[in-house]
TISELUM-630097 format. One record per residue (C-alpha): residue in one letter; x, y, z. Coordinates in steps of 0.001 Angstrom, whole numbers, padded with zeros to 6 digits, always signed. Each point is the difference from the previous one (the first is absolute). Layout:
! residues N
atom rest = A&xx = X&yy = Y&zz = Z
...
This chain:
! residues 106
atom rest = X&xx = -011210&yy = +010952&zz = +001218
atom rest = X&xx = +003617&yy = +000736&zz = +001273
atom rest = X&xx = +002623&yy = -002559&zz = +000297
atom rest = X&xx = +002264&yy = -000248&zz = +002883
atom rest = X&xx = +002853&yy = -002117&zz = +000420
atom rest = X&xx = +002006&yy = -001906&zz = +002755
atom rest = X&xx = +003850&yy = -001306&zz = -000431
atom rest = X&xx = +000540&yy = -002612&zz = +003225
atom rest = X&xx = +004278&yy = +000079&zz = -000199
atom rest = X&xx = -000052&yy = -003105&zz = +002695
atom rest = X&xx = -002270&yy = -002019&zz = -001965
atom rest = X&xx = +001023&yy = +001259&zz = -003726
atom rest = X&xx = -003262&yy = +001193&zz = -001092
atom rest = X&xx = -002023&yy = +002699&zz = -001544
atom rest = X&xx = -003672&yy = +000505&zz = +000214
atom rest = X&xx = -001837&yy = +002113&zz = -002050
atom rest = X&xx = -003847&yy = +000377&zz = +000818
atom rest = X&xx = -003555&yy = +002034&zz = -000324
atom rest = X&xx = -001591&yy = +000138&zz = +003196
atom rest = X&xx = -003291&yy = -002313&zz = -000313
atom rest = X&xx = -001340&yy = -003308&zz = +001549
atom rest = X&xx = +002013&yy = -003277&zz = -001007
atom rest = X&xx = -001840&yy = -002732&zz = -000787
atom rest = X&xx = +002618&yy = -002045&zz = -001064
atom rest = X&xx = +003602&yy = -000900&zz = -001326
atom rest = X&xx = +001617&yy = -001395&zz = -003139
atom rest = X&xx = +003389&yy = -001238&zz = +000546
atom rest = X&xx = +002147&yy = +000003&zz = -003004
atom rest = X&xx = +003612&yy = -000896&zz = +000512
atom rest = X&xx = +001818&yy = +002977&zz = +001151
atom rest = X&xx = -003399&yy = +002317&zz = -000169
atom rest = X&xx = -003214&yy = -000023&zz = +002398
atom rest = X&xx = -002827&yy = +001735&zz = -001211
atom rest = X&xx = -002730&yy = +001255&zz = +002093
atom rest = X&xx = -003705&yy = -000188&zz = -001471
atom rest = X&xx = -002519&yy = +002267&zz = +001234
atom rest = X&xx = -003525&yy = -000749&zz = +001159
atom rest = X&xx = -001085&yy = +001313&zz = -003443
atom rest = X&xx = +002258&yy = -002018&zz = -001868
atom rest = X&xx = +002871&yy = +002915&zz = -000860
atom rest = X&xx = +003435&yy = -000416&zz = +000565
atom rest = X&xx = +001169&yy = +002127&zz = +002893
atom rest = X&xx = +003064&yy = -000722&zz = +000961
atom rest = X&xx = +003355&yy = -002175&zz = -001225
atom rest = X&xx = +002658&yy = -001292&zz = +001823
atom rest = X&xx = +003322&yy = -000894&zz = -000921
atom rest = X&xx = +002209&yy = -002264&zz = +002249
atom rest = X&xx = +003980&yy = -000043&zz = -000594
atom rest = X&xx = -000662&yy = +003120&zz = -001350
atom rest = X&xx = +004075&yy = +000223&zz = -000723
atom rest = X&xx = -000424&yy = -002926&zz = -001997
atom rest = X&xx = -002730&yy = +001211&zz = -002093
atom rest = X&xx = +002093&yy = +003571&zz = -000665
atom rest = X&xx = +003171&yy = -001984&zz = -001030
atom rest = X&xx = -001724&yy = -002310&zz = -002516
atom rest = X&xx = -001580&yy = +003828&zz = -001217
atom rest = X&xx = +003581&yy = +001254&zz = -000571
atom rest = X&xx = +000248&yy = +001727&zz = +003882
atom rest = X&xx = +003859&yy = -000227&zz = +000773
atom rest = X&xx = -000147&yy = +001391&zz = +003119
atom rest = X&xx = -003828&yy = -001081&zz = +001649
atom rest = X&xx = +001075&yy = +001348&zz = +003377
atom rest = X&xx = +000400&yy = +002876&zz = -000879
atom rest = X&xx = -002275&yy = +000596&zz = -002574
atom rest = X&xx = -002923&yy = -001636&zz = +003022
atom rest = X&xx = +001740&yy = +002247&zz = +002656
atom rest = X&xx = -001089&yy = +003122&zz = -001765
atom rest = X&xx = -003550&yy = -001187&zz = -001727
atom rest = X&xx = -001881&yy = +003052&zz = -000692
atom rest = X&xx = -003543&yy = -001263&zz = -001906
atom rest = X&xx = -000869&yy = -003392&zz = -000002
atom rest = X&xx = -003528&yy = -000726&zz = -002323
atom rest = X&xx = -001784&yy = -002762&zz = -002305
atom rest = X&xx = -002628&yy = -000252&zz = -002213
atom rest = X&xx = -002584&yy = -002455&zz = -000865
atom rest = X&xx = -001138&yy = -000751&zz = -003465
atom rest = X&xx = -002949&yy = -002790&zz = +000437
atom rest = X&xx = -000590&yy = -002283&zz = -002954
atom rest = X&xx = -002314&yy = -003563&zz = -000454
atom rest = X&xx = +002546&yy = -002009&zz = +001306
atom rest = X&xx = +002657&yy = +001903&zz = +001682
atom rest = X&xx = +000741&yy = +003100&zz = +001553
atom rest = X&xx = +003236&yy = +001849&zz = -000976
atom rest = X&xx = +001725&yy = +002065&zz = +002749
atom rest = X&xx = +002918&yy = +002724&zz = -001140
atom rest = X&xx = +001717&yy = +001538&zz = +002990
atom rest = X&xx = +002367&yy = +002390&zz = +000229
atom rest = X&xx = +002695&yy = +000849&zz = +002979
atom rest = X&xx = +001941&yy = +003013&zz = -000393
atom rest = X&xx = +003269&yy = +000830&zz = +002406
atom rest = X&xx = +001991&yy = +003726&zz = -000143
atom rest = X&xx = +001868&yy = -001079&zz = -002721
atom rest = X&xx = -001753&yy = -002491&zz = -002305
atom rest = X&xx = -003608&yy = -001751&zz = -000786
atom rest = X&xx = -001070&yy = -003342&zz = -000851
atom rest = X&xx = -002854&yy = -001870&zz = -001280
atom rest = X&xx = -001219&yy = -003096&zz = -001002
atom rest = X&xx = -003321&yy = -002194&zz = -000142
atom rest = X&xx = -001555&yy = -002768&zz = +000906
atom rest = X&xx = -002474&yy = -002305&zz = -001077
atom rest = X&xx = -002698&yy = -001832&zz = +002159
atom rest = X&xx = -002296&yy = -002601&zz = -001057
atom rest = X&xx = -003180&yy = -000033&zz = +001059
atom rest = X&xx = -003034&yy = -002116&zz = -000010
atom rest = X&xx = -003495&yy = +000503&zz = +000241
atom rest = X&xx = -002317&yy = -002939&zz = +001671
């Protein structure tokens, strides 16, 4: 499924998604991550993007935002949490990190 992405300049965030049906949200600090009606991640936001970028080693996060060219993530499900990598990559540079999210079944 193909992953597009959104950078909101005004509101300093990115949003990188799959289009499907949302049936919900996990909000983890900086990160909002969209759960499908089947229970897949499919999409992540990041708010204060900048933020994020600097504490990844981004000198410049204007800059490097201003001329995003892929935005993606990946999901990696285990029994108690689900571990999302993304990736943003700008003309000049790319960076990536993870995230972990605990989950629990009732």
């Amino acid at each position: 499924m193909k992953t597009f992405f959104d950078y909101d300049s005004e509101n300093d965030s990115l949003f990188a998604y799959k289009k499907a049906k949302i049936k919900g949200s996990i909000d983890i600090g900086y990160f909002i991550i969209d759960i499908s009606t089947q229970g897949k991640v499919v999409g992540v936001e990041i708010l204060n993007v900048s933020e994020v970028l600097k504490n990844l080693g981004i000198n410049d996060p204007k800059e490097f935002l201003d001329n995003i060219k892929k935005a993606g993530f990946r999901a990696v499900y285990q029994n108690d949490s689900i571990i999302i990598y993304f990736m943003i990559s700008s003309k000049s540079k790319e960076v990536s990190s993870s995230i972990a999210v605990p989950i629990k079944y009732s």
